[in-house]
N, C-alpha and C positions, 0 to 999 in steps of 0.2 A: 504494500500500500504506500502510496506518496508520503512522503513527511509534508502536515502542516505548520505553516511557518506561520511567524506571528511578528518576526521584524527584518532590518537587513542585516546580511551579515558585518561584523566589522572584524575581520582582520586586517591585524594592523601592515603601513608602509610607511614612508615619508612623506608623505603629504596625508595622511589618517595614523597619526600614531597613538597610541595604548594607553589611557593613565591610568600608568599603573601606581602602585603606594610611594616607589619610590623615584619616581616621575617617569618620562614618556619613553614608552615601548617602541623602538618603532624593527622591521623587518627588513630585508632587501634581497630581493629575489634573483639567484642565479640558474640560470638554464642549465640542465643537465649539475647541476652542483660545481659546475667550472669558475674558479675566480683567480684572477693573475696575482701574483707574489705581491707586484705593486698597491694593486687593488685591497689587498688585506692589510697591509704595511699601514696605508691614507688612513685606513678605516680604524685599526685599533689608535692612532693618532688622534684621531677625531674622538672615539671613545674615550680618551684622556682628557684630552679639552674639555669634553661636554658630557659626559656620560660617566660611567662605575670603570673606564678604563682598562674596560673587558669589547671581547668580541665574541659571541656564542651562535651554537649552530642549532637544526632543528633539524625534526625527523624528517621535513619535506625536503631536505639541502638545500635552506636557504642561511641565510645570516639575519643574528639580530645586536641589537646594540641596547642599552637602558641607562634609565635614568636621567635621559636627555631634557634639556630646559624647552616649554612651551605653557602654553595657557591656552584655553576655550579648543581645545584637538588641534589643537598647530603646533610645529616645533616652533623657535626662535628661532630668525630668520640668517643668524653668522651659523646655528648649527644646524640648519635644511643646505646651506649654502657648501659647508663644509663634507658631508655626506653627498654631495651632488661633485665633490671635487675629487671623491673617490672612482668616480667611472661606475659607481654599483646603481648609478639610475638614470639609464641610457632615455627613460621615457617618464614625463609623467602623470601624460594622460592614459597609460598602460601601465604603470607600477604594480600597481593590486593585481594582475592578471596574467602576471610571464609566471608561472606557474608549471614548469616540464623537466620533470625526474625522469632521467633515464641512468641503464643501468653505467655504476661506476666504470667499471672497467673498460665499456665499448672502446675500439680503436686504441685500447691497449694490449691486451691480451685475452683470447677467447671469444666467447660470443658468436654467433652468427652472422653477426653485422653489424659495422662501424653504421651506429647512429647516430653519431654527431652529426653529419651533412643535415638528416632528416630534421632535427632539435634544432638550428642553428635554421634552416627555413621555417620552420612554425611558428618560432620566436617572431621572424620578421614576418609573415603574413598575421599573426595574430595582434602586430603592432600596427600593421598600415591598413585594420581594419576599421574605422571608427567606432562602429555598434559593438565590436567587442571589449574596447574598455568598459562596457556594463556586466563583461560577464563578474559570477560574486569571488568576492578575494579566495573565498574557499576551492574554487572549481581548479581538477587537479590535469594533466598531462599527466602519463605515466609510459614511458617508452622501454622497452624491454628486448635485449640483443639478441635472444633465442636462448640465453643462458639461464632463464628462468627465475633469477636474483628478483624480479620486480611482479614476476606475474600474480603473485597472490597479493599484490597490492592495490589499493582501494582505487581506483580512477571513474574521472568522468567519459574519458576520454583519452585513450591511446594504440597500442600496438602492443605485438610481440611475434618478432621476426621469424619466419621459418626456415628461411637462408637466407644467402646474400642479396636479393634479389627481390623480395615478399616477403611480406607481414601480413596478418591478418588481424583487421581492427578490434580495438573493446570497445564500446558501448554502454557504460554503466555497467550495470551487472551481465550484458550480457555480451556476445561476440556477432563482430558485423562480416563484415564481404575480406577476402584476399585481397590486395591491392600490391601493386608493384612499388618497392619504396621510394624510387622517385618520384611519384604522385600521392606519398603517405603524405605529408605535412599540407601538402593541396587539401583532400580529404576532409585531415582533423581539422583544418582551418573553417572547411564548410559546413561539418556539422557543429562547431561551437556556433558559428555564425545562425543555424536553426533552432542552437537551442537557447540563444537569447530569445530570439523571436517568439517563440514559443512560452518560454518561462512569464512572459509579460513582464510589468512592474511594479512597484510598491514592494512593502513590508513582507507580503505575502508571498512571491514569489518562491518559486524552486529555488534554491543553491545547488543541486546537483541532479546532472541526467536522467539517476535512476528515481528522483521525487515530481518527474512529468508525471501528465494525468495519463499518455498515451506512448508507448516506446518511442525512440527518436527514430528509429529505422527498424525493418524487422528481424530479428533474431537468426544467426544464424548458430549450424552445430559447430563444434569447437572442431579444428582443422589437425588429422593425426598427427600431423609434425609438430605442434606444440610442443615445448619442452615441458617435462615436469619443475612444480615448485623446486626454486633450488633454496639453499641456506644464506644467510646473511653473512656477510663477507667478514671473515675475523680479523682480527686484529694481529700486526706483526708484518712481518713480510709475505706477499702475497705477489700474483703473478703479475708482471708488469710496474709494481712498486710497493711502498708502503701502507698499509692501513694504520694509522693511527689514532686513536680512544682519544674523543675531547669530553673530558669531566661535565659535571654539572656548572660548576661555577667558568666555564670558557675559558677562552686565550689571552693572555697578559702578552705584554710586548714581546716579554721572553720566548713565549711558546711563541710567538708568530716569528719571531725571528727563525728561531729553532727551524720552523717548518719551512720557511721562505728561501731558505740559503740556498741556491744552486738549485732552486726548485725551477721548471719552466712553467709550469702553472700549476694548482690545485684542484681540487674535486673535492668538494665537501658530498659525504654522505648518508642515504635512509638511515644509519644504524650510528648518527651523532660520531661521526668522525671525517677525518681527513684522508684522502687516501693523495700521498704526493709519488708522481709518475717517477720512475728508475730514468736518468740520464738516458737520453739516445747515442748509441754507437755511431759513430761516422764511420 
């Protein structure tokens, strides 16, 4: 049965941040859990200026920060400004809405398919759609390499690759059509785009595909090549780099440093850590 709603959602961003007890929450959302050395560096920066002086992560791979000064749901305008100097908010009349887990390791090691190409066009058609900045901050992307790391994971809307070649979509709870992966992010673009439309608006609305009154498409049976659930990816060294455990209270300068040194980029990820990629061989 639908879930009735009775307000909107507010997850928090940079322009809707959190008050929380110990002042404003706010979030910053990276695609697939990828963020540059740099990009973490600015931002635990900024959390010192303005916030508890921590960077922390969440189970969807995004980044949050707290404690930051505002009043009436607004940060202060030197720390929106300084958050905005970090590169972690490329847009923001799409902040609340870049929203796309895929699994860590794609195009590192394993998987069935490097989905970054795919994550990296939905980002951008889900930005240069207008009506999609309505979709709710909650509404998830979930993109899954064939490795099976992501498939038992809750989405509104995603994938899971059957080779290099095809995916076959999710749909809420359910499974849609095979599609070739260079037309997957075309696709997920179009059905977010139906299922604004459809959710309508106000308070009441849907937050997610599977709380329509009617399926968004119809059901298809699950495709034999699926991969089975796989295990959350542990901690340690792992194929293609490290996985690393972030605590509950996040990353002080020292730990970002730590992580950053000789890193070429990060991945934060599902299981509240970091996974930093092994040096490339030339």
């Amino acid at each position: 049965m639908p879930t009735a709603r009775s307000r909107s959602d507010r997850c928090p961003g940079a322009l809707r941040p959190w008050p929380a007890t110990d002042g404003m929450l706010v979030r910053l959302r990276l695609i697939g859990g990828r963020v540059a050395p740099q990009q973490l560096r600015s931002l635990v920066t900024a959390a010192e200026e303005y916030g508890d002086g921590r960077v922390h992560v969440t189970s969807r791979t995004n980044l949050q920060v707290r404690a930051f000064p505002g009043t009436e749901g607004r940060l202060d305008d030197a720390a929106l400004a300084a958050l905005e100097r970090t590169g972690l908010l490329p847009t923001r009349t799409h902040e609340l809405v870049r929203n796309v887990m895929v699994s860590p390791q794609t195009g590192l090691a394993g998987g069935r398919a490097d989905l970054r190409p795919v994550a990296t066009a939905l980002d951008r058609l889900v930005c240069a759609d207008p009506a999609l900045a309505a979709l709710p901050g909650r509404f998830l992307f979930v993109l899954d390499d064939g490795r099976g790391d992501l498939r038992d994971r809750s989405a509104d809307l995603g994938l899971v690759a059957l080779d290099g070649h095809t995916a076959q979509l999710r749909i809420g709870r359910s499974w849609g059509d095979v599609v070739p992966l260079d037309r997957a992010a075309e696709r997920l673009a179009a059905l977010a785009h139906e299922f604004v439309v459809r959710r309508g608006t106000g308070p009441t609305a849907p937050w997610h595909v599977a709380e329509l009154d009617a399926p968004l498409t119809p059901a298809a049976p699950p495709h034999p090549r699926l991969p089975s659930p796989g295990e959350q990816l542990s901690y340690g060294a792992v194929p293609g780099g490290r996985h690393v455990e972030v605590v509950a209270t996040g990353l002080d300068r020292a730990a970002v440093d730590a992580l950053t040194t000789g890193a070429p980029y990060l991945i934060v990820t599902p299981w509240r850590g970091v996974l930093v990629p092994e040096e490339q061989k030339s």
